[in-house]
N, C-alpha and C positions, 0 to 999 in steps of 0.2 A: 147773769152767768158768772159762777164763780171759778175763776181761770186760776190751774194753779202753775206759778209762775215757776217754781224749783224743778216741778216733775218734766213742763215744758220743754225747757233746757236738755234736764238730762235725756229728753225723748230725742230732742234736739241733734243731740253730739251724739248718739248712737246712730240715728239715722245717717250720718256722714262716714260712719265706718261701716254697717251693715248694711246691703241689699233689704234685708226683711228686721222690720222690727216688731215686737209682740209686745202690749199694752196689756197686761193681767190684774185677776184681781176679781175680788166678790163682786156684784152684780151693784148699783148705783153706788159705787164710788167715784164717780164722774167719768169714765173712761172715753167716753163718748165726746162730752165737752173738751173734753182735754185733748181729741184727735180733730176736733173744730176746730181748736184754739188755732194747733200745729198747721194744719191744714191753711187757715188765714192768713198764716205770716209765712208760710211756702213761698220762694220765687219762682213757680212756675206753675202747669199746669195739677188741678186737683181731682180725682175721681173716685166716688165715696158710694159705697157698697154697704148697705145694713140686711145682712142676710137674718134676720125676723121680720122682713118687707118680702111679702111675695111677690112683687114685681122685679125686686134687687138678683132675689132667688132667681129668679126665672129668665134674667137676662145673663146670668151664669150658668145657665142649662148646657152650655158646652163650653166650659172655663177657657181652656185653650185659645178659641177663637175670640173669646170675649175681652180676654185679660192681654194676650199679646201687642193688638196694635195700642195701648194705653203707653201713654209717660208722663214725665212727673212723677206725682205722688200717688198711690193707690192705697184709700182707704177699705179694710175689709173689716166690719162691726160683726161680732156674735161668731168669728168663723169656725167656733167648738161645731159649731151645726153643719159644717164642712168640710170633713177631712179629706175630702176627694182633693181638696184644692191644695193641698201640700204637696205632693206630686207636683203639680203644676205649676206652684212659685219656688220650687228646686231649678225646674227648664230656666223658667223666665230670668230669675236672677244669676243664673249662670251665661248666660249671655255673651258672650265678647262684648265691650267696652258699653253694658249697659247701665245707664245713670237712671234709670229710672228706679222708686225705691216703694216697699209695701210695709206700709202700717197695718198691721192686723191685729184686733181688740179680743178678748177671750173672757168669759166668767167663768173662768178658773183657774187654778194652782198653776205656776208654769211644767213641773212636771205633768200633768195634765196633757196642757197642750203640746208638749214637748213629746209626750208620747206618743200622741197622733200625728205630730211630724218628725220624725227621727230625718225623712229626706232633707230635710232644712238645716241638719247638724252644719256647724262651722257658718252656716252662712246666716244665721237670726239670733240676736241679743234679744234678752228678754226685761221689761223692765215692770214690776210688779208695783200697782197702784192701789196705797189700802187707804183707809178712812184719812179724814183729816185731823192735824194733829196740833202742838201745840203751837209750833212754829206759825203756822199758817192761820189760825185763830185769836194770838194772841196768850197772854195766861191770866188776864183775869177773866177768861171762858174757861180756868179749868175745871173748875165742877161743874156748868152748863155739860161740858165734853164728856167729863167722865159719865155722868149722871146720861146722857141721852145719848153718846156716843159717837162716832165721827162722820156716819154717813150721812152726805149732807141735807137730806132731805131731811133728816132726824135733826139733827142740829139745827138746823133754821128756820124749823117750822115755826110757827107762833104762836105758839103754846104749849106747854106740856100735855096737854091732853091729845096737842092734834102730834105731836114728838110721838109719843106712846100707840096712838091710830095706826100712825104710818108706820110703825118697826112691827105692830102686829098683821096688819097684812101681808107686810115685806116676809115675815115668816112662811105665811100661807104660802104664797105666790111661789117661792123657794120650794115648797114641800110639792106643792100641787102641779107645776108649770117648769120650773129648772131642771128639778132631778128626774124628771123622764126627759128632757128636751137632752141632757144628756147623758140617755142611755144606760140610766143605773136604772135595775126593774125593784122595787122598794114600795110600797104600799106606803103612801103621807102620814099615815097614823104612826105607822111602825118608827119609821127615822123620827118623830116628831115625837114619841115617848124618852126616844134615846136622846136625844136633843134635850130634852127638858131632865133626865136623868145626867149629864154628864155636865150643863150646867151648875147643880149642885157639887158634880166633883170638879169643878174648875181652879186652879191652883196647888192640884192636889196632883201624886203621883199615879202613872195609868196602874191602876189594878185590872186587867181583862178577869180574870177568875173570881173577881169579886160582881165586877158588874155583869159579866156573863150569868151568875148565880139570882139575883136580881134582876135581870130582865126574863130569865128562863130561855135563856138560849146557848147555843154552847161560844165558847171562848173567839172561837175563830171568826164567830158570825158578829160580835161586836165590835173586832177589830174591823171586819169589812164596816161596819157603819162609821165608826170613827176615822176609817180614810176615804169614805166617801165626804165628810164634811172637813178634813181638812185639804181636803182635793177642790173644793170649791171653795175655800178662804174663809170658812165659816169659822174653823179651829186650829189654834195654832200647837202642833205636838212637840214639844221644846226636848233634845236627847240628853241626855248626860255625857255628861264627860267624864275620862277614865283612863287613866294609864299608869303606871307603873312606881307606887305608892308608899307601898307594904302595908298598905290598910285597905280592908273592904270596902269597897264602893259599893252604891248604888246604882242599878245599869237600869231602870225602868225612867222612862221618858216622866216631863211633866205635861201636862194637857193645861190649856185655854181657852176659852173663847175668844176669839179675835174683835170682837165689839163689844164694848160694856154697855153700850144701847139696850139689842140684842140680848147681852145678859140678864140684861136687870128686867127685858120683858117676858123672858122664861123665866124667872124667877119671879116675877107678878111682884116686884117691886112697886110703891106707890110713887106716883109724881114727882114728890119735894126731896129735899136734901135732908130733911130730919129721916123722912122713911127710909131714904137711904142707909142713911147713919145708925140708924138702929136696926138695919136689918142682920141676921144672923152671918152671912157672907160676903159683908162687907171688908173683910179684912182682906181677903179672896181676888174680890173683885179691885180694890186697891192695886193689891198687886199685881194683878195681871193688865188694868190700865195702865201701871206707872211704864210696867215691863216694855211693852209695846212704843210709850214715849221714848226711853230711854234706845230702844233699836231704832226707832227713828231717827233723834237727835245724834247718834252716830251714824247714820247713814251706813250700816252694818249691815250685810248678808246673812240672813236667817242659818245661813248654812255654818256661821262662823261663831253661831250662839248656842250655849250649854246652859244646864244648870248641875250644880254637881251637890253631892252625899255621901260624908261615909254612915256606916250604919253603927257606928257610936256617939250619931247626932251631929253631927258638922255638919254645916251646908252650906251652900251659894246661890243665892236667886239667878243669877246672870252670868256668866263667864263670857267676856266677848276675846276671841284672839285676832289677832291682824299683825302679817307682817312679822311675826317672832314675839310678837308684844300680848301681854293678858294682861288684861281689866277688868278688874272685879265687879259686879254692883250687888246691894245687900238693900233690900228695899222695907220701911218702915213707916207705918199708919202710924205717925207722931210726930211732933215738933220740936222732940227732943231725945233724943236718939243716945244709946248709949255703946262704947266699945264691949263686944261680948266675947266671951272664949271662941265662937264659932266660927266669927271675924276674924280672929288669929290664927285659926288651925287655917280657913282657907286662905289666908294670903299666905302663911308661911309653907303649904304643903302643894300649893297650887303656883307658889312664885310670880305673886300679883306683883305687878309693878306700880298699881296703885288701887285701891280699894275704895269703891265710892258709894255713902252712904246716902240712898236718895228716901228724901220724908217730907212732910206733908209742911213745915213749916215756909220763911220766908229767907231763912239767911244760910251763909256756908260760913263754916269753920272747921280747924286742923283738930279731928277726932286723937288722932296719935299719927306714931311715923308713917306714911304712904297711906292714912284711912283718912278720907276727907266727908265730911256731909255736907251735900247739897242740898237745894230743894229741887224739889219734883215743877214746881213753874216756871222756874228762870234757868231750867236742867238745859236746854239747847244754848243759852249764853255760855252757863259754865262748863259744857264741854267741847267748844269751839275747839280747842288746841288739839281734841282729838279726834276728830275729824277727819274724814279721809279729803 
């Protein structure tokens, strides 16, 4: 069982402040082991609910009665298949002096589940749990990581062939078993053509008018599918950033796939790390793994992350702000990275307080004043200091 000891913690010290806490995130990114984990080092009593057990189910057949006389700790697994129950952990947790607290697990986005419990407002932190990453691997796994991706069934298999087995039925099972489980009515071919179309545009700015044209559907119907899988953690839709310039920006979001697994298995990538490397969006895919390290290794709020453009070619891979403060990151497929005009418009227009260049080699050095390169595998050492 691979316990993860960071997420632990911080599941940990939310549970001391919140009545209900919510565990999110795509579907086998350990969510389960990790409410084991918590659950085992509890001091007190533990009671554990996996509502895709029809026995679990069914002993929730009148929640009220079921859930009230419980204390300790209540685990609830899968409760997207439950919304009746947010009503009823509004009651409970509202309680007079009640110490008793509910962990409840979700495969999905926390607006997701957030929108099925609006009664839980003010009273459930949500802590989002995606693949694993460098920190927790190591970084001489980072091309195993990149290359098969974080979820760890994929990552640990033993072998690439059996890697590559499990993220393609892990697709199926998603297409055929999740997205009616919840509630989206979508035919598995249909979202599964667009999945493997928006793969290709991954790194890339959302065009709806273009892929709407391209799939033969109208504009509005593609957007519904690209927030059905970023509603389920499939894809991460990154916004721009924009404000008050005297230059044109670019207000179209950028798209991701949130697993380079994943990726590289719609894209019928081969096995090895040469086929990687010479495949046509591998530059693509770089960057949208490094992006995802680099949110992690800050321990950043997706909500607090941009990418920005003006439309006379400036750009910024990453804009993280916190607290008054912006951080640039500018990500490059190479071990030797150069200072580019692009670099200076966004730190000078964007009022970077420091600009970091993250690349594929092994060392860091002062690119110029406030641009520094890092590398992409000792990226969570070198950005300790900024850290929340």
């Amino acid at each position: 069982m691979f316990v993860r000891q960071n997420h632990a913690r911080e599941v940990a010290r939310l549970l001391d402040e919140f009545p209900v806490v919510a565990i999110v995130g795509a579907r086998q990114t350990g969510k389960t082991t990790l409410a084991q984990a918590i659950g085992d080092s509890f001091g007190g009593a533990v009671h554990r609910f996996d509502l895709e057990d029809q026995r679990d189910d069914a002993r929730l057949a009148a929640p009220m009665l079921a859930l009230e006389p419980l204390d300790g700790l209540v685990i609830l697994d899968e409760v997207q298949r439950r919304p009746d129950l947010f009503p009823v952990l509004r009651v409970l947790a509202d309680r007079a002096g009640t110490r008793v607290r509910y962990l409840i697990l979700g495969s999905a986005a926390p607006e997701l589940i957030q929108g099925s419990g609006e009664s839980l407002a003010g009273r459930v932190a949500f802590h989002e749990l995606p693949g694993l990453d460098l920190a927790e691997t190591g970084a001489e796994q980072i091309d195993t990581l990149w290359r098969r991706g974080g979820l760890p069934r994929s990552l640990l298999a033993a072998n690439e062939t059996a890697s590559l087995r499990w993220r393609r039925e892990y697709i199926r099972a998603y297409l055929e078993r999740d997205i009616p489980a919840l509630g989206f009515r979508l035919a598995p071919a249909t979202l599964r053509r667009f999945w493997n179309m928006l793969a290709h545009y991954s790194g890339q700015l959302w065009n709806g008018a273009e892929l709407a044209r391209a799939f033969g559907v109208s504009e509005p119907t593609v957007r519904h599918y690209l927030d059905i899988l970023a509603a389920t953690c499939m894809v991460r839709v990154l916004p721009p950033w924009h404000e008050n310039v005297g230059k044109r920006q670019v207000k179209a979001p950028k798209i991701y796939l949130a697993d380079s697994g994943l990726l590289h298995a719609l894209l019928d990538i081969g096995q090895t790390q040469e086929a990687l490397l010479g495949h046509p969006r591998v530059g693509a895919s770089w960057e949208g793994y490094a992006l995802h390290q680099i949110v992690r290794s800050l321990n950043a709020d997706w909500r607090d992350c941009h990418h920005w453009r003006l439309h006379t070619g400036a750009e910024l891979d990453l804009l993280v702000t916190r607290g008054g403060r912006r951080l640039g990151f500018e990500i490059k497929r190479t071990d030797a990275p150069r200072v580019t005009p692009s670099m200076r418009s966004a730190l000078d227009v964007l009022r970077l307080e420091k600009l970091y260049v993250v690349h594929a080699g092994k060392d860091i050095w002062p690119m110029a004043e406030r641009i520094v390169a890092v590398p992409l595998a000792g990226l969570f050492d070198h950005l300790r200091d900024e850290r929340d």
